[in-house]
Steps between C-alpha positions, in 0.01 A plus 500: 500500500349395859609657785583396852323848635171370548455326891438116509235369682671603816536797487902519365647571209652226326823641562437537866453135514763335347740754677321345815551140421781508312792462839327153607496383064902644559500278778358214369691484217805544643618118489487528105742758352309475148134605642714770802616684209180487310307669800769719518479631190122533541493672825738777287221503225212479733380901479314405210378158545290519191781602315705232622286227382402623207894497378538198652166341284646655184884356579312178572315469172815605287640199653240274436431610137865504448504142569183414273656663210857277544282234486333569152636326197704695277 
């Protein structure tokens, strides 16, 4: 599994930045209840971004193979 450990390009974690830009997404997204509660959920989940995303990516293709295999012929 990747981790979020290792310093981006700018010298913070990956943690440290989304916990830095995450208030003005919360902001932004505040107008849209569906994508405000998203963001909040993420900014819970955020100390391991890398975990985060690889759930996410696995939830995502369940859904989409999911869907392929109601389409099959039975």
């Amino acid at each position: 599994m990747r981790t979020s450990i290792r310093p981006l390009r700018s010298g913070e974690t990956e943690a440290d930045f989304i916990a830095r830009l995450m208030p003005a997404a919360q902001q932004a997204a505040s107008a849209h209840t569906h994508l405000a509660d998203s963001y909040a959920d993420t900014a819970a989940a955020a100390t391991d971004p890398a975990a985060l995303r690889d759930a996410k990516f696995a939830y995502g293709l369940e859904v989409v193979l999911d869907g392929l295999a109601a389409r099959l012929p039975r």
